[in-house]
Steps between C-alpha positions, in 0.01 A plus 500: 500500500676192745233242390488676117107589557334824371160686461466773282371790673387853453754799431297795715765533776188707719272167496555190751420178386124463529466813267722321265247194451184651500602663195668292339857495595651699157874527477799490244473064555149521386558363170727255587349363862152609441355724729509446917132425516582197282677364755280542808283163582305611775419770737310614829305773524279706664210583385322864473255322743709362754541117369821381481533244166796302377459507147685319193447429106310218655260642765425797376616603183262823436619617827856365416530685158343802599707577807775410275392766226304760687728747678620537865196466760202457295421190623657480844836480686716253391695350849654142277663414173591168377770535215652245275844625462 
């Protein structure tokens, strides 16, 4: 609020942050802000295999969107976010 910054986020008071993205990131800002996995530009994760990736729009962007629109843990743990604010 100091530096007048904001990410819409989900509304589920029961699920963190990494819950939040990987499906989306609905709340009552959606409409205005878009939704918080607009606003992610890159992640880490770790794969169902062991391989740890850092993936973006970029690198990756079948892995990027479906992380982003799958649901929590499908594709791996999530340990990094990179968000534009």
């Amino acid at each position: 609020q100091k530096e007048r910054l904001f990410v819409p986020h989900g509304q589920c008071s029961h699920v963190h942050l990494g819950g939040h993205v990987q499906t989306g990131g609905y709340g009552q800002l959606g409409r205005s802000f878009g939704l918080f996995g607009d606003h992610v530009e890159s992640l880490e994760i770790i794969l169902a295999d062991g391989v740890k990736r850092s993936v973006s729009r970029d690198t990756d962007p079948e892995l990027f969107w479906a992380v982003l629109g799958g649901s929590p843990g499908n594709f791996g743990v999530i340990t990094h976010l990179i968000v534009r604010a």
